[in-house]
C-alpha positions as CSV (number, residue, x, y, z in Angstrom):
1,X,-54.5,9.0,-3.8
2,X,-51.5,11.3,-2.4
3,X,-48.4,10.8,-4.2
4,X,-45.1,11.1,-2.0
5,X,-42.5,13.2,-3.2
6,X,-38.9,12.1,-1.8
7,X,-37.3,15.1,-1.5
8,X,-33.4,15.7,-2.2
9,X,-31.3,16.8,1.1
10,X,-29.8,20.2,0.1
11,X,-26.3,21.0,-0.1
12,X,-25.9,22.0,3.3
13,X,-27.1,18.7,4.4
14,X,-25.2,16.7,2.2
15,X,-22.3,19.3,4.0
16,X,-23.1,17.9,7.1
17,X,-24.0,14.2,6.4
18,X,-20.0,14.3,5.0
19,X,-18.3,16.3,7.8
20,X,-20.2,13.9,10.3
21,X,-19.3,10.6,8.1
22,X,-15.5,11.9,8.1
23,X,-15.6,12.6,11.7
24,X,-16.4,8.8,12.5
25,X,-13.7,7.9,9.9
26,X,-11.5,9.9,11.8
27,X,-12.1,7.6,14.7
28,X,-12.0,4.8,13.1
29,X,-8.4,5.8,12.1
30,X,-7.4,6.5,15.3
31,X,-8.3,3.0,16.3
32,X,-6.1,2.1,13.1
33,X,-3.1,4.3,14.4
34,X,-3.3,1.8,17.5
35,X,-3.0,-1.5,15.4
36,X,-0.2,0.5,13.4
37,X,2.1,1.2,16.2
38,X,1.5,-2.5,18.0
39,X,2.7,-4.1,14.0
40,X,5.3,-2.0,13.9
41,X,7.0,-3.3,17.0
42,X,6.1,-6.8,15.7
43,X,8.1,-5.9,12.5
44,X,11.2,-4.9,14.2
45,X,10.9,-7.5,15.9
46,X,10.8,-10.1,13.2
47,X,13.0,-8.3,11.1
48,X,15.9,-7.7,14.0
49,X,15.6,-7.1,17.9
50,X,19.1,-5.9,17.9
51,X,17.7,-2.3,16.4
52,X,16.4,-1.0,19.9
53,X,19.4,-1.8,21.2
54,X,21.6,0.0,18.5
55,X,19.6,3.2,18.8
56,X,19.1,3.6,22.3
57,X,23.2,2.4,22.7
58,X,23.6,5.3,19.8
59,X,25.6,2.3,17.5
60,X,27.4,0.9,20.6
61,X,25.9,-2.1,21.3
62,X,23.5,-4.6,20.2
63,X,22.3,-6.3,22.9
64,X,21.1,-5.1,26.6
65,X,24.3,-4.1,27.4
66,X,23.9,-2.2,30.5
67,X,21.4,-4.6,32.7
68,X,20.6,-8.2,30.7
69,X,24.6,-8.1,29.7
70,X,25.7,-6.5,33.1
71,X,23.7,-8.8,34.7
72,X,25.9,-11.7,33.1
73,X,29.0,-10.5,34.0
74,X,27.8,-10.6,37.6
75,X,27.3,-6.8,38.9
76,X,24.4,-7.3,39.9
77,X,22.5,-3.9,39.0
78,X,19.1,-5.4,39.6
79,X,19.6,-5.9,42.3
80,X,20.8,-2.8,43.1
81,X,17.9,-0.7,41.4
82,X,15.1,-3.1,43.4
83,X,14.7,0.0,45.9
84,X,12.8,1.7,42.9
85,X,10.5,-0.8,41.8
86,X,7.4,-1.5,44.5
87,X,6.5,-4.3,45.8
88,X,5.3,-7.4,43.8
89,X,5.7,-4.8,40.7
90,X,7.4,-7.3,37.8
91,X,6.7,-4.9,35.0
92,X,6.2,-6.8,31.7
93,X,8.3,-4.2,29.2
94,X,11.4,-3.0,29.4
95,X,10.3,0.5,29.0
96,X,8.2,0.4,32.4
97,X,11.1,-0.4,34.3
98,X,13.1,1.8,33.3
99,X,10.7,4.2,34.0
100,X,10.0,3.3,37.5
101,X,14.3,3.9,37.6
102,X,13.9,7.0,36.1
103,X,11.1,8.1,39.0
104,X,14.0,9.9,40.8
105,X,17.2,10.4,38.5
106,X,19.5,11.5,41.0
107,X,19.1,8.8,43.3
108,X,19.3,6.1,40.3
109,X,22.7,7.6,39.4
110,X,23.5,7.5,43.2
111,X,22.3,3.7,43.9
112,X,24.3,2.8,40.6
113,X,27.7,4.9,41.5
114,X,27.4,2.8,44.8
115,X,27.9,-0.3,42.8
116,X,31.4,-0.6,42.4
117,X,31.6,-4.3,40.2
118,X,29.1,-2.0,37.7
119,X,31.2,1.0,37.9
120,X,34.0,-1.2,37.0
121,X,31.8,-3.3,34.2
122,X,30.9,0.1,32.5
123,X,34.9,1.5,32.6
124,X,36.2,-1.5,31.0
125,X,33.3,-0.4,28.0
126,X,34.4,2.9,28.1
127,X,31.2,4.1,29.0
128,X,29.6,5.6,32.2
129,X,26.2,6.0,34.1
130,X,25.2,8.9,32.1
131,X,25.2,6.6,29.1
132,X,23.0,4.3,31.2
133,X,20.7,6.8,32.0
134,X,20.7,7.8,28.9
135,X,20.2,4.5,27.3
136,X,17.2,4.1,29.3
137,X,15.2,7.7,28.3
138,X,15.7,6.4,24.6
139,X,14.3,2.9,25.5
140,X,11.7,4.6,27.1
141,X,11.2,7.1,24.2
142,X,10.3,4.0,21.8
143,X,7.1,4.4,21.8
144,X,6.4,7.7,21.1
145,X,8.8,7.3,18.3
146,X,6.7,4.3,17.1
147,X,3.3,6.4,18.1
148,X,4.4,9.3,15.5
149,X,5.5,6.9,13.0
150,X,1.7,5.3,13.0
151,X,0.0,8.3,13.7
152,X,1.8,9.5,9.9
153,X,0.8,6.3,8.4
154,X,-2.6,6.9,10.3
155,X,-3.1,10.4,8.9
156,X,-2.0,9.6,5.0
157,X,-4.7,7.0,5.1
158,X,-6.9,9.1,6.7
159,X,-6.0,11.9,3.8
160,X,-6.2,9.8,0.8
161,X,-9.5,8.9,2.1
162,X,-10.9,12.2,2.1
163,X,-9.2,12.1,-1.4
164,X,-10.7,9.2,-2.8
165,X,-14.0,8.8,-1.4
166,X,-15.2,12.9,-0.3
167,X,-13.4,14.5,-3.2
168,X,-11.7,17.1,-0.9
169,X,-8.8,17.8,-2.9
170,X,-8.8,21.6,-2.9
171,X,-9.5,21.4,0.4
172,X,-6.5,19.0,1.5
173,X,-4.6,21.4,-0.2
174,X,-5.9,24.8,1.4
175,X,-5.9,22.9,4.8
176,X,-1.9,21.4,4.3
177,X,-0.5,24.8,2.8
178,X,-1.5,26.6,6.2
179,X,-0.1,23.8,8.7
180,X,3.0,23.9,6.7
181,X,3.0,27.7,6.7
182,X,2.2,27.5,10.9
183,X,5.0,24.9,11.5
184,X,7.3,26.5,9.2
185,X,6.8,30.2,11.0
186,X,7.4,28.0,14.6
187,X,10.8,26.4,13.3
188,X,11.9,30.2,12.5
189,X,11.1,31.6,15.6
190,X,12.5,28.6,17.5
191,X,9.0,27.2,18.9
192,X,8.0,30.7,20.4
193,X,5.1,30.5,18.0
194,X,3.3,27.6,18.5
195,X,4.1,27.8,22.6
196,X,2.4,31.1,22.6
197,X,-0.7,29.1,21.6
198,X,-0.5,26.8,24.9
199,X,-3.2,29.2,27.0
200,X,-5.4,28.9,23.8
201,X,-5.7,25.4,23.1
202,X,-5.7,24.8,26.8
203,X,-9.1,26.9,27.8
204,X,-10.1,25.3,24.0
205,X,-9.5,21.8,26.2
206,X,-11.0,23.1,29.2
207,X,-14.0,24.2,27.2
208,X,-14.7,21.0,25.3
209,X,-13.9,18.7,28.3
210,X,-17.1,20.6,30.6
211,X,-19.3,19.5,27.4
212,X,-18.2,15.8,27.4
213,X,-17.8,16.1,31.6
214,X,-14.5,15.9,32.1
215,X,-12.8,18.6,33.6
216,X,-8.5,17.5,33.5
217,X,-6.7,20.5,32.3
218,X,-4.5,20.2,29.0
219,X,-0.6,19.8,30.4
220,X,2.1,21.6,29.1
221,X,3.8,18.2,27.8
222,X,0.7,16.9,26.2
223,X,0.6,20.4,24.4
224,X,4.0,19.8,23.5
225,X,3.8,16.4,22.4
226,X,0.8,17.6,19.4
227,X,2.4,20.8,18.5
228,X,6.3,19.3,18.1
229,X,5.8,16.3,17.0
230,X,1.8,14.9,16.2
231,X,1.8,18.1,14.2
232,X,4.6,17.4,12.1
233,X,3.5,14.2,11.6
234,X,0.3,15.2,9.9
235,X,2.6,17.6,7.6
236,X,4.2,14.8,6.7
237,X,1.3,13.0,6.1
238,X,0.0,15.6,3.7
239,X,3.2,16.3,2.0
240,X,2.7,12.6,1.0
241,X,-0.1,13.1,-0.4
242,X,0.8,16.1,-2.6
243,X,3.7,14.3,-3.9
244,X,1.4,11.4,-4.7
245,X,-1.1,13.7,-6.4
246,X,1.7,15.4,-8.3
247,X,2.7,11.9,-9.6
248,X,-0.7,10.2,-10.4
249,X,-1.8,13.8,-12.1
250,X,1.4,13.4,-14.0
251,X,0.4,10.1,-15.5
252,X,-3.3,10.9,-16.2
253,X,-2.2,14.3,-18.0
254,X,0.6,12.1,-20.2
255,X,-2.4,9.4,-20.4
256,X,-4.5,12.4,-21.5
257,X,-2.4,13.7,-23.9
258,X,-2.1,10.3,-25.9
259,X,-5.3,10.0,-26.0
260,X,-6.4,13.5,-27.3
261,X,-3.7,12.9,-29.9
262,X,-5.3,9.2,-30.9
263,X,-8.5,10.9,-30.8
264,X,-7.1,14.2,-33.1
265,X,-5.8,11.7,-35.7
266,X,-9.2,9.7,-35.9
267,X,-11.1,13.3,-36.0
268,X,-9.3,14.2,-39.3
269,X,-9.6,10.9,-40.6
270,X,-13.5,11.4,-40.0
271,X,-13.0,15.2,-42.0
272,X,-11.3,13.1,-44.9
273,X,-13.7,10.4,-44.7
274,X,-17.0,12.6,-44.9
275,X,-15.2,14.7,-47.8
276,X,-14.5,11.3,-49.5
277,X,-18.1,10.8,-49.0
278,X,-19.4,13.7,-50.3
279,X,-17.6,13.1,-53.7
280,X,-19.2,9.5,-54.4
281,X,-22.2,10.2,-56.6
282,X,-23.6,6.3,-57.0
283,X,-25.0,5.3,-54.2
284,X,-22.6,2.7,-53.5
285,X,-22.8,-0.1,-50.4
286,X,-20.3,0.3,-47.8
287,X,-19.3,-2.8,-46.5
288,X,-16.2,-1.7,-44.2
289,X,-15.0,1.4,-43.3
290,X,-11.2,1.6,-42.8
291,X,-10.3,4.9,-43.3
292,X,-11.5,6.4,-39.9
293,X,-10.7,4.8,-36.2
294,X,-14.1,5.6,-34.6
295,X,-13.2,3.4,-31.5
296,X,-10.8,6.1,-30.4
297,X,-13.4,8.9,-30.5
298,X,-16.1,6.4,-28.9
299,X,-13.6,6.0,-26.0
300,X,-13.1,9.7,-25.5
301,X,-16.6,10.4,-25.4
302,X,-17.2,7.7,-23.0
303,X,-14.7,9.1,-20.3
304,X,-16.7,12.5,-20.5
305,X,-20.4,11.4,-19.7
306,X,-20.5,15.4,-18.2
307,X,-20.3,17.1,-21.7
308,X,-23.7,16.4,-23.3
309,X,-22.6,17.1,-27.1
310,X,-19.9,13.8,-26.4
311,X,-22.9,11.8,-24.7
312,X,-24.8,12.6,-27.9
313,X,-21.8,11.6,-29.9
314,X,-21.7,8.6,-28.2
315,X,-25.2,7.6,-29.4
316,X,-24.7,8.2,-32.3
317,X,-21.7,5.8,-32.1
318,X,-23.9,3.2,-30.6
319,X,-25.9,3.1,-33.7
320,X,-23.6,3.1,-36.0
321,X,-21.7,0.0,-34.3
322,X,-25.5,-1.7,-33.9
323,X,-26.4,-0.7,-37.8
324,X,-23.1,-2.0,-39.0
325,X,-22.9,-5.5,-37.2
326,X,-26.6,-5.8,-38.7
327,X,-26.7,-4.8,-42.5
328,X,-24.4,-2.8,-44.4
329,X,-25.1,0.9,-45.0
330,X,-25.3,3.1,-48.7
331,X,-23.1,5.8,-49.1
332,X,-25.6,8.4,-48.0
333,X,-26.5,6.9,-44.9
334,X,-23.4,6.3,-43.9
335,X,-22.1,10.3,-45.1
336,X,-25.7,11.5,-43.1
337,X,-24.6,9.2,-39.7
338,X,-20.9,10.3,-39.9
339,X,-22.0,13.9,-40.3
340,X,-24.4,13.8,-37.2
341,X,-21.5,12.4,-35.3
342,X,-18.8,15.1,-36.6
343,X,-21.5,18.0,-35.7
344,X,-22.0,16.8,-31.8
345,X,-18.1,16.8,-31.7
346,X,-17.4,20.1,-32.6
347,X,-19.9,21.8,-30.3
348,X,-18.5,19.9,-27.7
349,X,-16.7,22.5,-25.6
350,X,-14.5,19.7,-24.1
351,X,-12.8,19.0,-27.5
352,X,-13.0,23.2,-28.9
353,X,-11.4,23.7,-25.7
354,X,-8.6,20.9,-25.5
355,X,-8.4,19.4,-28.7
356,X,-9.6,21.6,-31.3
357,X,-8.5,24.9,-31.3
């Protein structure tokens, strides 16, 4: 007969079996992000269309003033811009078409001077073509604003898991205190620092796309698009989390504290009690003790199952609550079962360090 041993993966594999396991999390949030940024549009638009048209009108209007609402008043602008939109093209969102209009700027503004009923439509508003242009780059700029809002909810999620189920906390730390030191130097030298990084993450880009067998080079605006703004949506992300941390520690120290002072009042109680003890020379039967709350120091020593002297307590606790539901105890047994208890607690180096100094 051969017995198989089942041997435990070392810490370097467990190392690895965590980085890979948080690597597909990653891309399982990044699938998130995508269901993020679709529900927040679906909110807005439940809760009130008329924001997209406040913010890309910067407060002017609420509706589609400058094409559904021109269109209304008869200026025909549609039919104006058709020259920029191909043939058979009936784009679905309003952000497509204004990006096939914004193909060639100068000619838009040219094709929508030429309309004179517009021209006259946009006076009487006290507004002008630049604001339409305008209008239509912050339409169009909707969903990146939307992408970075769900790529921070993306990130905090993808954080507190780290957090919660890979106990990386030092490590979320180390990692957020140098992004925020990075995007903090680039906002004091005005974006010089991070730009000067472009040729790095670009042969970095170039280098990982030959290994996966694509070969597109990393653009100057994508570059921009993760250092200015996915960046400091991560920060963001993590600041989150720090302040979260700072909160929940907050309440688990305060929690802490009243229980190491329950537990400090039902330690001297068990002092007096065993001196009490001590003095009673008939051996009398003890049918209820009341002068010691040992359910606060069973609870203590059943949140700390890493110290062995308050796992040791706690047996000694679980035969003591066994023993006393069952008979009831003489003075001396119930002194020598105290006293075993009282002895595991104070070579506990949980309590001699936080509770009894």
């Amino acid at each position: 007969m051969f017995a198989i041993l089942k041997q435990k993966p070392d810490k370097m594999t467990l190392r690895a079996l965590k980085v890979t396991s948080a690597s597909i999390v990653f891309l399982v949030i990044l699938f998130f992000i995508v269901i993020v940024y679709s529900l927040l549009y679906e909110l807005v638009n439940v809760l009130d269309v008329k924001a997209y048209f406040r913010y890309a009108s910067e407060g002017k209007f609420e509706q589609d003033f400058y094409f559904t609402e021109a269109e209304k008043a008869k200026t025909g602008i549609r039919s104006s811009l058709k020259v920029f939109l191909p043939d058979d093209v009936a784009p679905s969102r309003l952000q497509e078409y204004f990006k096939l209009y914004l193909q060639d700027e100068t000619l838009l503004k040219k094709k929508m001077n030429e309309n004179n009923k517009y021209i006259e439509y946009l006076k009487s508003n006290n507004v002008t073509v630049d604001d339409a242009v305008l209008y239509m780059k912050r339409i169009i700029n909707l969903d990146e604003i939307f992408l970075y809002a769900a790529w921070y909810v993306g990130m905090l999620l993808f954080i507190l898991i780290l957090y919660f189920l890979y106990k990386w906390r030092i490590s979320i730390f180390i990692l957020s205190g140098i992004l925020y030191f990075i995007l903090v130097i680039d906002s004091f030298t005005a974006g010089i620092f991070l730009d000067a990084f472009f040729p790095v993450f670009q042969n970095i880009h170039s280098y990982s796309g030959k290994v996966i067998g694509t070969f597109d080079l990393l653009s100057y605006d994508d570059y921009l698009r993760i250092s200015k703004s996915f960046l400091p949506a991560i920060r963001e992300a993590a600041l989150t989390f720090i302040i979260l941390d700072t909160v929940v520690q907050s309440l688990k120290d305060s929690k802490k504290r009243r229980r190491s002072s329950r537990f400090l009042v039902a330690y001297v109680e068990l002092e007096f009690t065993l001196h009490f003890l001590s003095e009673i020379k008939e051996n009398l039967i003890i049918t209820n003790l009341k002068t010691v709350n040992l359910e606060e120091i069973y609870d203590l020593c059943k949140e700390n199952k890493s110290d062995e002297y308050m796992m040791k307590a706690k047996e000694k606790l679980d035969e003591w609550r066994k023993i006393s539901r069952n008979k009831n105890m003489t003075v001396f047994e119930s002194y020598e079962r105290l006293l075993n208890i009282r002895n595991y607690l104070i070579k506990s180096k949980f309590i001699r360090e936080n509770i009894i100094r």
